[in-house]
C-alpha positions, -999 to 999 in steps of 0.1 A, spaced: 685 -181 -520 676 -172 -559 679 -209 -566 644 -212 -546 626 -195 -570 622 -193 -606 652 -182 -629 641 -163 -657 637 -178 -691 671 -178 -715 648 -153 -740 665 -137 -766 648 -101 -771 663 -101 -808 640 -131 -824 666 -125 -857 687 -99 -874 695 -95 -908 726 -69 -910 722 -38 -887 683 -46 -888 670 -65 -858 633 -83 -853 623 -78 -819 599 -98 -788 591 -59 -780 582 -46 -815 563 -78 -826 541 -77 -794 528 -43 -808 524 -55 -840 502 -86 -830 483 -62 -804 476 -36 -833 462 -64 -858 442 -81 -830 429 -47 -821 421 -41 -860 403 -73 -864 379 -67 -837 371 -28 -847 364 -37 -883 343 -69 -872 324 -41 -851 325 -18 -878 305 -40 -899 282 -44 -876 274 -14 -865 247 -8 -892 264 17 -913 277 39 -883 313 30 -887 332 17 -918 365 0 -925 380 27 -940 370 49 -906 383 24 -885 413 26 -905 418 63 -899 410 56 -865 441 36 -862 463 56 -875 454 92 -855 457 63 -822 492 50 -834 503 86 -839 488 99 -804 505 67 -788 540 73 -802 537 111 -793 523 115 -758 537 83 -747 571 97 -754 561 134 -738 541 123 -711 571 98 -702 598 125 -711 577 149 -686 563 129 -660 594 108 -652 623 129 -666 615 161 -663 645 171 -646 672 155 -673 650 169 -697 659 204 -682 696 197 -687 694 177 -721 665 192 -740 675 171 -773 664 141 -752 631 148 -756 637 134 -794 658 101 -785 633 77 -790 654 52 -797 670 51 -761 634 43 -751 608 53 -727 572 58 -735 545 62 -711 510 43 -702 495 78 -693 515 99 -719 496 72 -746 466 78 -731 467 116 -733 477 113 -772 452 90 -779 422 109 -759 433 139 -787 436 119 -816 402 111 -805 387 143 -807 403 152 -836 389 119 -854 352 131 -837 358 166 -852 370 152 -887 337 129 -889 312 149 -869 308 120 -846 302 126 -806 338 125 -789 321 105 -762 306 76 -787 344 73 -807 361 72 -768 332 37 -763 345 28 -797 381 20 -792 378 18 -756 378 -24 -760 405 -20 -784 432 -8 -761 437 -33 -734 449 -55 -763 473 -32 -771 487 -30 -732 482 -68 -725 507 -73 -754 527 -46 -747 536 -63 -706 545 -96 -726 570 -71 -742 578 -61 -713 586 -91 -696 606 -105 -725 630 -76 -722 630 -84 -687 622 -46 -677 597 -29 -653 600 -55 -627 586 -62 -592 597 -56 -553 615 -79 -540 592 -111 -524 595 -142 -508 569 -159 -527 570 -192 -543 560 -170 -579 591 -146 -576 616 -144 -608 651 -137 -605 658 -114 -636 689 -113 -654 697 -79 -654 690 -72 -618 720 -60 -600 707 -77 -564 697 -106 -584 673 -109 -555 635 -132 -568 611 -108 -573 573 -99 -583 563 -105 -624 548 -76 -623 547 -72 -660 525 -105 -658 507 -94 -634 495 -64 -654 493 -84 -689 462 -100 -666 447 -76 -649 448 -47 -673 451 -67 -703 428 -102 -700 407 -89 -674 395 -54 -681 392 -66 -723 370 -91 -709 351 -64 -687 347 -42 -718 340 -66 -743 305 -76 -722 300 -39 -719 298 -34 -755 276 -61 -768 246 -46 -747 229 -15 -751 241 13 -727 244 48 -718 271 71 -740 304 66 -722 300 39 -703 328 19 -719 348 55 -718 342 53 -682 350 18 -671 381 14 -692 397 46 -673 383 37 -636 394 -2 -645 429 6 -660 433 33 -628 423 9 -600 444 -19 -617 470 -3 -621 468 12 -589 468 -22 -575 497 -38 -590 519 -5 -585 521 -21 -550 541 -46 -564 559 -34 -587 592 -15 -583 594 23 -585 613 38 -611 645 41 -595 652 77 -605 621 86 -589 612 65 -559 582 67 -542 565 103 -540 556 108 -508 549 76 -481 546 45 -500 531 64 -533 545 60 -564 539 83 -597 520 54 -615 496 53 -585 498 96 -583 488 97 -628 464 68 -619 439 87 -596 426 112 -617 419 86 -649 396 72 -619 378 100 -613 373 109 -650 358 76 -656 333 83 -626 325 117 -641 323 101 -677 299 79 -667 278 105 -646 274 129 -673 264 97 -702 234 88 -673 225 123 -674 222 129 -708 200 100 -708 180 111 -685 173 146 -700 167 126 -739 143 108 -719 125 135 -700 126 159 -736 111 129 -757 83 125 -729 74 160 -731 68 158 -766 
């Protein structure tokens, strides 16, 4: 039956080693996410008209990268192991046995974020519009990754676009999901940001639509992708992707809400004056 659909690529996840060191598909997909996503803040740092600066932007960076290594490794250590982490505490410091998590990252980021506000007496709101464009370069990258590695796969499908992946012990075609989600959350909902921010707007409106896009998104394509097998779905067809996405939504709703607002009340103050 496999020999119907499309056999995954011979990729090599080790482009080369040199002794016990070893070059990476995974690692470089980061790096080229990171310097894409450094370009594009320090061409919007200069021209912001003095409001951000290079050497901000590179601050910036560095409390994101630190908040993405740190929640995504306790967000995926607590939201999807929980229970091994009960009987193997030291687990919760194996990084190199992998596992990180989308909504872990986010977490960590959202407080390096109001640190960085804090630090430069900027609004927490204005920074969160700031790197909002930034980060689905990052995640569009990072499903590449994924797919090279040939992890986080699909459900099983009969359709003409199912992969067979090496690794799968039923070695039955199923949904690129990873692909899926490198266009949808990564291509798509850049693009969606990118035409936010060239245009004036309210304060957290790009805030906003990155969490409701990423949520529904991701939302979406948790339909087709396979449940972590330790896990399952939750309860009825739910998964825990689909369970963490639902509240990003409704904080992007909220997010948006309260920018309108504030406008509206700077408006009505600057009227009455």
């Amino acid at each position: 039956m496999s020999s119907d659909f499309i056999q995954f690529p011979a990729i090599d996840p080790v482009i080369f080693s040199v002794g016990p060191v070893a070059i990476r598909w995974y690692g470089l997909m980061y790096l080229i996410g990171f310097i894409a996503a450094m370009f594009i803040a320090n061409r919007a740092a200069d021209n912001s008209k003095g409001e951000w600066t290079r050497d901000q932007v590179s601050d910036l960076l560095f409390y994101g990268f630190l908040g993405v290594i740190l929640g995504g490794r306790l967000g995926y250590v607590f939201f999807y192991q929980f229970e091994y982490l009960l009987v193997e505490p030291m687990y919760l410091f194996k990084i190199w046995e992998g596992g990180m998590s989308f909504h872990g990252g986010l977490l960590g980021v959202i407080t390096a974020i109001f640190l960085f506000a804090r630090k430069t007496n900027k609004r927490f709101l204005a920074v969160g519009d700031f790197v909002a464009p930034l980060v689905p370069i990052g995640l569009g990258m990072g499903r590449i990754g994924n797919f090279i590695n040939a992890e986080l796969w699909g459900r099983q499908t009969d359709m003409p676009l199912g992969v067979v992946f090496p690794n799968d012990p039923l070695a039955v075609p199923r949904h690129p999901s990873q692909l899926y989600e490198f266009a949808l959350e990564g291509v798509v909902l850049f693009a969606i940001l990118y035409w936010i921010v060239r245009k004036p707007r309210t304060l957290g409106l790009a805030s906003g639509a990155f969490l409701i896009g990423y949520g529904v998104f991701r939302t979406f394509i948790e339909f087709f992708r396979e449940p972590d097998a330790h896990l399952g779905f939750i309860f009825a067809n739910v998964t825990q992707g689909q369970i963490l996405s639902f509240p990003m939504i409704l904080t992007g709703v909220a997010i948006i809400v309260i920018g309108r607002n504030m406008k509206a009340k700077a408006a009505i103050a600057g009227a009455s004056k």
